[in-house]
C-alpha positions in Angstrom: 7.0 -20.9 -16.1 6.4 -17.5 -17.5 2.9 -16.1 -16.3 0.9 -13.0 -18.3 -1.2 -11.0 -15.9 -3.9 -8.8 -17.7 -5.8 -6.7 -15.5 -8.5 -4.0 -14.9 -8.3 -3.7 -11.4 -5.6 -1.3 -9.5 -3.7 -4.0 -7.5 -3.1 -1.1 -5.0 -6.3 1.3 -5.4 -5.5 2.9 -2.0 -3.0 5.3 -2.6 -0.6 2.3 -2.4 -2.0 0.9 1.0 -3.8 -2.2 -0.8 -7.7 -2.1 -1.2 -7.1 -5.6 -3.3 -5.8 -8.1 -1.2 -7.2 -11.3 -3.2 -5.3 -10.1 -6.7 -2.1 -8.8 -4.4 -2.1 -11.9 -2.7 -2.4 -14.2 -6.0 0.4 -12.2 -7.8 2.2 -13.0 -4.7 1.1 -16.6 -4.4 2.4 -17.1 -8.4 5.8 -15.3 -7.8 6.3 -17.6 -3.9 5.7 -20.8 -6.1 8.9 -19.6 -8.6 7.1 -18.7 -11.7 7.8 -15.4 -13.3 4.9 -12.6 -13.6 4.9 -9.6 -15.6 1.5 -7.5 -14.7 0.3 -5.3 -17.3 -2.5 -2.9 -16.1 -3.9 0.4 -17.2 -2.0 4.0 -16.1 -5.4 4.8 -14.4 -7.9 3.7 -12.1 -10.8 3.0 -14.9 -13.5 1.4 -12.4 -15.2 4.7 -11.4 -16.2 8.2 -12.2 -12.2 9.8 -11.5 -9.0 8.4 -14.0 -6.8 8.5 -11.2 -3.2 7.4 -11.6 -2.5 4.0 -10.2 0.0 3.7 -7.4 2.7 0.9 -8.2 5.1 -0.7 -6.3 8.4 -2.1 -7.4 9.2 -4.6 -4.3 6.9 -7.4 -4.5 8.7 -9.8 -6.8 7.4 -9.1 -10.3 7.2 -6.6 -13.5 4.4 -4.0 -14.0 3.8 -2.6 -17.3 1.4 0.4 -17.5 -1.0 1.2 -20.5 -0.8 4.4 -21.0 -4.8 4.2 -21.9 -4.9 8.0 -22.9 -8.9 7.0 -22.9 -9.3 6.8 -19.5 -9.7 10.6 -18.6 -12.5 11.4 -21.2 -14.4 8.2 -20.7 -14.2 9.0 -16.7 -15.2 12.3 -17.7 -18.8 10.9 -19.4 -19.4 8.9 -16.9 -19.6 11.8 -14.8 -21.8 13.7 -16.9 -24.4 10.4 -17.4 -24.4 9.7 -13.7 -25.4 13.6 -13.1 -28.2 13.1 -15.7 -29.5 10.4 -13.3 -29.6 12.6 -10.4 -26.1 12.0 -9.3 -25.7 8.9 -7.5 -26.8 6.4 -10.7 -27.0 6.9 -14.1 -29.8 5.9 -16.5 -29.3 2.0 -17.4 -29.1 2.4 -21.0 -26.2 5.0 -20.7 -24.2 2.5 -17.9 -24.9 -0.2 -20.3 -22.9 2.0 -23.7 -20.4 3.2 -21.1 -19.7 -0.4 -19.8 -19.6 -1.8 -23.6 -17.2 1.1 -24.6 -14.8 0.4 -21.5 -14.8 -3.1 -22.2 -13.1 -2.6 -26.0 -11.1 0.0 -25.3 -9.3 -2.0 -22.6 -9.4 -4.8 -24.8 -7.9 -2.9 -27.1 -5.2 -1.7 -24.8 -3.8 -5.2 -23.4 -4.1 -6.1 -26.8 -2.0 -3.6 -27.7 1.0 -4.2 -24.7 0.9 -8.4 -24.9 1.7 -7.9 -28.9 4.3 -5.4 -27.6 5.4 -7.7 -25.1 5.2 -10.8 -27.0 6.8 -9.4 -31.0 9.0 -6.6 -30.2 10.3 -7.5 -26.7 10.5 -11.1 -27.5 8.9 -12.5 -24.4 7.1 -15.8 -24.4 3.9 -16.7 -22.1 2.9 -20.1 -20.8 -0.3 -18.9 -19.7 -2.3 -15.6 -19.7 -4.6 -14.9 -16.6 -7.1 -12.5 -16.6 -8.6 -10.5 -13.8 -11.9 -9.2 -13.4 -14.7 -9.9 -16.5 -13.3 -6.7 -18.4 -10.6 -8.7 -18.7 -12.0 -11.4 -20.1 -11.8 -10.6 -23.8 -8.4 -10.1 -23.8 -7.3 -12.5 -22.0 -9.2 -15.1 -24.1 -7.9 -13.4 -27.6 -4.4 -13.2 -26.0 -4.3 -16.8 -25.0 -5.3 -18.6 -28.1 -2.8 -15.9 -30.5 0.1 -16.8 -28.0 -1.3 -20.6 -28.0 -1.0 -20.4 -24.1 -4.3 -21.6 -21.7 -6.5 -18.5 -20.6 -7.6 -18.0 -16.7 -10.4 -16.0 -16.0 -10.2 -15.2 -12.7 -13.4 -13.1 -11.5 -13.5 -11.4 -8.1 -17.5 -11.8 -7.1 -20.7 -11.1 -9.0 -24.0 -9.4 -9.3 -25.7 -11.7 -11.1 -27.3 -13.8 -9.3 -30.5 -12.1 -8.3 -30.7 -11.7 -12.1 -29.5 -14.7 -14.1 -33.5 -16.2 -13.7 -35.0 -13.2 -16.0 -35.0 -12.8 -19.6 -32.2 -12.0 -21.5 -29.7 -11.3 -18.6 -26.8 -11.6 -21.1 -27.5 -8.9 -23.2 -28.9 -6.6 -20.2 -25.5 -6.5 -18.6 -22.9 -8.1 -21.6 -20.0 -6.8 -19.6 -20.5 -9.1 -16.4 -21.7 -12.1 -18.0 -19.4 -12.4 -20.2 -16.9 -12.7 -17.8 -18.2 -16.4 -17.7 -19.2 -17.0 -20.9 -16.0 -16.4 -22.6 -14.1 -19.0 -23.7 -11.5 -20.5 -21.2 -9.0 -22.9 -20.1 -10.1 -22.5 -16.3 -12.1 -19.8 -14.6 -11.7 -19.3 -11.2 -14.8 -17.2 -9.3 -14.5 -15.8 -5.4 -16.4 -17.9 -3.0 -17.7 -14.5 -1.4 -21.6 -15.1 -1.1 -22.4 -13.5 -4.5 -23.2 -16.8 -5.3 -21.1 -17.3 -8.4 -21.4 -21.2 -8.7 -25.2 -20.7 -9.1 -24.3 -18.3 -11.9 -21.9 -20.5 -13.7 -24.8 -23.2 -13.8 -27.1 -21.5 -15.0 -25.1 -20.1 -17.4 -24.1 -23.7 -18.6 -20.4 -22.7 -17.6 -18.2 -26.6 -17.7 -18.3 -27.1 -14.2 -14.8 -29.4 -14.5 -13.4 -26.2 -15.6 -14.7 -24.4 -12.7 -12.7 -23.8 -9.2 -15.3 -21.6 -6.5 -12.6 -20.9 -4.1 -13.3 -18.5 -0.8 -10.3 -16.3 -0.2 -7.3 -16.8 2.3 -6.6 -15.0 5.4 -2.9 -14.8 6.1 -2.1 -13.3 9.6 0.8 -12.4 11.9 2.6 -15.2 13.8 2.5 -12.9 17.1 -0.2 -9.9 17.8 0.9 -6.7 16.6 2.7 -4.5 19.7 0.1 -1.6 19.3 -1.9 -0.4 22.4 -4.7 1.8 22.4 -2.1 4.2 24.2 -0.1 3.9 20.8 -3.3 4.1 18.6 -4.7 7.2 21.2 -1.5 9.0 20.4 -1.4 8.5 16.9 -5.2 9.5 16.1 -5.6 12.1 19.3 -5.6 15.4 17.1 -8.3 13.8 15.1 -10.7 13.1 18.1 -10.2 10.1 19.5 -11.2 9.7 23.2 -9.5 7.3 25.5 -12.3 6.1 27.5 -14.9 6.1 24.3 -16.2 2.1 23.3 -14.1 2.1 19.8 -16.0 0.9 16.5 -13.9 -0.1 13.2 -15.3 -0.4 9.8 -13.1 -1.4 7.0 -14.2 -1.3 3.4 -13.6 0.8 0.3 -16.0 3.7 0.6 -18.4 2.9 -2.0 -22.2 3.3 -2.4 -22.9 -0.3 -1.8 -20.7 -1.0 1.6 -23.3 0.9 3.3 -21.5 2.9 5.9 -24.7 4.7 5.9 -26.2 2.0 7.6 -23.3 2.4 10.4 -23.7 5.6 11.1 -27.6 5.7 11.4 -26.5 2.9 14.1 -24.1 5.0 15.7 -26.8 8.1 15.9 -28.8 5.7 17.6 -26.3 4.7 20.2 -25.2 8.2 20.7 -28.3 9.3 21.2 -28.7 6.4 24.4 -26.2 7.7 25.9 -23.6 5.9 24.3 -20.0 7.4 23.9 -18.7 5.2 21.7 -16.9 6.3 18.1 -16.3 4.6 14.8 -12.9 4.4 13.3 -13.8 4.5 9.7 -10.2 2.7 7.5 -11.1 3.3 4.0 -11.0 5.8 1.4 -13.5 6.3 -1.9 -15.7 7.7 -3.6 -18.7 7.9 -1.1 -16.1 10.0 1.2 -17.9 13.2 0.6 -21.4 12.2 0.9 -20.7 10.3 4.0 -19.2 13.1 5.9 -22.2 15.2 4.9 -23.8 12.5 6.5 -22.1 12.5 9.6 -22.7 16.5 9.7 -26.4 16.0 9.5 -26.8 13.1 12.0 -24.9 15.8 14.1 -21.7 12.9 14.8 -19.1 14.8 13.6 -17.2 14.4 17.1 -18.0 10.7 16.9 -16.4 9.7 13.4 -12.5 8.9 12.9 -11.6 9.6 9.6 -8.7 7.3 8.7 -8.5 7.4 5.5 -6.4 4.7 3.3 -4.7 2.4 6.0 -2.0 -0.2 5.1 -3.3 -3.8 5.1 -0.9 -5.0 8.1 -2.5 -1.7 10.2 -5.8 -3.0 9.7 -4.5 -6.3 11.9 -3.3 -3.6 14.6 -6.8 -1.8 14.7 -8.8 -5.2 15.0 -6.4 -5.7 18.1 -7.2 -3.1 19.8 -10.8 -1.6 18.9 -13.9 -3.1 20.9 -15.9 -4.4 17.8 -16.8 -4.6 13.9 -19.3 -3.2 12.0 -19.8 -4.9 8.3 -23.2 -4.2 6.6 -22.1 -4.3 3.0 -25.1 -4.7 0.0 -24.4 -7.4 -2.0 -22.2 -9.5 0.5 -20.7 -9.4 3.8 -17.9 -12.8 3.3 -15.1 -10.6 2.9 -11.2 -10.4 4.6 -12.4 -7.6 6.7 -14.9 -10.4 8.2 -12.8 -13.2 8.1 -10.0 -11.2 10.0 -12.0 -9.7 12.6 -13.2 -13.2 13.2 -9.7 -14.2 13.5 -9.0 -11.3 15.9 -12.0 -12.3 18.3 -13.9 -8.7 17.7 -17.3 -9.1 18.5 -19.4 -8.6 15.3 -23.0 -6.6 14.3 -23.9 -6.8 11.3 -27.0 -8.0 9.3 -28.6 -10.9 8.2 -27.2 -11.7 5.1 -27.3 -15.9 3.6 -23.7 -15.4 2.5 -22.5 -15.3 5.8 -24.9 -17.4 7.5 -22.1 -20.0 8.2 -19.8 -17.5 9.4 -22.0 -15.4 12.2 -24.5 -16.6 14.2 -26.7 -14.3 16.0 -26.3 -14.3 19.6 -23.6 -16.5 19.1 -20.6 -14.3 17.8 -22.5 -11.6 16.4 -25.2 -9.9 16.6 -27.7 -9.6 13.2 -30.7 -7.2 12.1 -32.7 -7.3 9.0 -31.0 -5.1 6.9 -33.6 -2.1 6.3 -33.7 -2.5 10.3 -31.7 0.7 11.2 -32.8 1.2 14.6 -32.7 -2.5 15.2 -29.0 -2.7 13.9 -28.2 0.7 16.6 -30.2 -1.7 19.1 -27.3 -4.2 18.6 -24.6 -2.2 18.6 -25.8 -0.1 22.1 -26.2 -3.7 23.4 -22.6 -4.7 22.8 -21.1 -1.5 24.0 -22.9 -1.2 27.4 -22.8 -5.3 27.5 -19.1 -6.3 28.7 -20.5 -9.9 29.3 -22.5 -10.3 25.8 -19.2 -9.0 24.3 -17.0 -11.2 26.0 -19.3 -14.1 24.7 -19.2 -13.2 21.5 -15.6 -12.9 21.2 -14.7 -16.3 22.9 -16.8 -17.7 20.1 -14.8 -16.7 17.6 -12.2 -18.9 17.6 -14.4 -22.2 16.5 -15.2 -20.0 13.5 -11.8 -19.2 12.7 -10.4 -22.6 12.6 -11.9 -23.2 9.3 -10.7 -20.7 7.1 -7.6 -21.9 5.1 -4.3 -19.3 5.0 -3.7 -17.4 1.5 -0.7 -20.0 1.2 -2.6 -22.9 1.4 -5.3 -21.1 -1.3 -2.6 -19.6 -3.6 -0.9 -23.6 -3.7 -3.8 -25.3 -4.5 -4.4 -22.7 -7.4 -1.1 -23.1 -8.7 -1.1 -27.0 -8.9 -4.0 -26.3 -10.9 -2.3 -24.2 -13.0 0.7 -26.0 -13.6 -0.8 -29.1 -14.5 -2.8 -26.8 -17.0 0.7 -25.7 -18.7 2.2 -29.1 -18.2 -0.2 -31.4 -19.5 -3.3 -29.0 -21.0 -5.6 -30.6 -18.1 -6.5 -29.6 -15.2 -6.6 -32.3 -11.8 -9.7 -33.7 -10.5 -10.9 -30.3 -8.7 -11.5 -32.9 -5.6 -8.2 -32.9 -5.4 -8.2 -29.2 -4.0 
């Protein structure tokens, strides 16, 4: 079978070091199951204030075809200037609301453009057209039922949830729900405690057509070979101290990860008495304000810098820091969790109901409200200075691991789905997955 991909998500937002493991991994998960994928995604990173060219790769098993979106530099370019009328971290609601419309049909308008190019002048033919992300959505819906192929919406999380109770939620922010609303064959929404099945319910979404799926983690057969001799050596001329109590954090830097929170920890800590440092693997917007940050909490001999670091590297640092930091906004059940569960790191992070299956405080982690700052710096002194709490907390790791299902096993069941879809235009009885 012959699989459209429509897209408005970098796959590889990282300067080519991944940054989006669940659509990597399902691209990859299509291709391993013998299909044949052909990607189309804009020339430019669209989601954010900077059109950055995209990085592509040509080694993973299927075609990429870049819209050339000649949009995408202006419209970055006003987003700019509306978030600086709001002060410059976010701009006034009625302005994000245009902006969001305006980026929605133009990027409609663009995969529109490439799957008629695709589909009348190349003479390729599509069994099914999947859609990432609700911007997406449109297209992907438009595409499907010109092509007379089934149309997967596939959306990566939410915000809606808080919201969907109050008046007129669609038309305050048309963009994200739209991304259920709009017609489809299946719709597939991340299990990541934003709490998207209470969103599709409420939104009267046919729950038969509905598959809430939490992500895979897919690990090494072995541990990686890397020592903190190796790791020392490698990140030494940055500041890295041999003897210090090593912190990772591993998220896209963006306002809403809250590596703010981290640091205010770490200040804490530090100022205890604590020499301990925090490896920070992640690159984004935020970069600039956080380092300011750092300055001001006077931590700048404290903070690692890594920058964009490859997905399999991320495996090596979770083997040989001495815990995780995750204190994200909106949701904290994310890969970066599930793998530093699956590495044993002791965790402290903050209370948070999407995760409240996954870390237990005092059992493998250690939890603070999340306005808590000192309380959360409290925690993270107590693991450091604690070699028995820490050791307790990573030996209970392991019970929490053994539940999580490999990308494999996640990409399989999705693609029985999907191939029954093609095959027989019904999907199986989702308690079959």
């Amino acid at each position: 079978m012959k699989f459209l991909h429509i897209s408005a998500l970098p796959v590889w937002p990282l300067e080519g070091k991944g940054g989006m493991p669940s659509l990597r991994e399902t691209l990859r998960g299509h291709v391993r199951a013998g299909h044949e994928v052909v990607l189309a995604l804009p020339k430019f990173n669209i989601i954010g204030d900077y059109a950055k060219p995209v990085t592509v790769r040509d080694d993973e098993g299927y075609k990429v075809v870049l819209m050339k979106c000649h949009w995408a530099p202006a419209l970055a370019a006003v987003r700019r200037f509306a978030r600086r009328i709001g002060g410059g971290n976010e701009m006034p609601y009625p302005l994000r609301w245009v902006l969001n419309i305006v980026l929605c049909v133009l990027l409609t308008f663009s995969l529109l453009l490439v799957a008629f190019r695709l589909r009348f002048i190349e003479k390729q033919k599509f069994n099914l057209v999947y859609a990432h992300n609700q911007y997406s959505a449109l297209a992907g819906w438009i595409i499907g039922t010109l092509f007379k192929a089934p149309n997967v919406t596939r959306l990566y999380g939410t915000f809606l949830a808080d919201l969907i109770g109050k008046p007129l939620v669609w038309l305050r922010y048309p963009v994200a729900t739209m991304g259920f609303l709009v017609p489809h064959s299946l719709l597939i929404c991340a299990n990541d405690g934003t709490r998207g099945d209470q969103v599709a319910k409420k939104l009267g979404i046919d729950i038969s057509k509905f598959r809430f799926w939490q992500n895979g983690v897919d690990l090494p057969s072995h541990p990686p070979g890397t020592t903190r001799a190796k790791m020392l050596e490698q990140y030494q001329s940055r500041g890295l101290r041999a003897d210090s109590q090593w912190i990772l954090s591993c998220s896209r830097l963006s306002y809403w990860k809250r590596i703010d929170r981290i640091l205010h920890a770490l200040k804490y800590a530090y100022q205890e008495g604590c020499d301990c440092q925090l490896l920070v693997a992640g690159n984004g917007a935020e970069y600039e304000k956080l380092v300011t940050l750092t300055e001001g909490l006077d931590l700048v001999d404290e903070v690692i810098w890594l920058g964009a670091v490859a997905h399999e590297q991320i495996w090596e640092l979770m083997h040989v820091t001495d815990l995780f930091m995750i204190t994200n906004d909106v949701t904290n059940r994310c890969n970066p969790l599930f793998e530093a569960i699956c590495a044993g790191l002791p965790i402290v992070s903050i209370n948070d109901p999407s995760t409240a299956d996954l870390l237990i405080h005092g059992e493998n982690a250690l939890l603070t409200d999340k306005d808590d700052l000192e309380g959360l710096g409290a925690n993270l002194l107590k693991v450091c200075q604690d070699g028995s709490l820490a050791a307790k907390l990573r030996s209970a790791q392991q019970a929490h691991a053994s539940g999580f299902w490999s990308w494999t096993e996640r990409l399989e069941a999705e693609v029985r789905e999907l191939e029954s879809l093609v095959s027989t235009g019904k999907l199986l009885d989702s308690t079959q997955n």
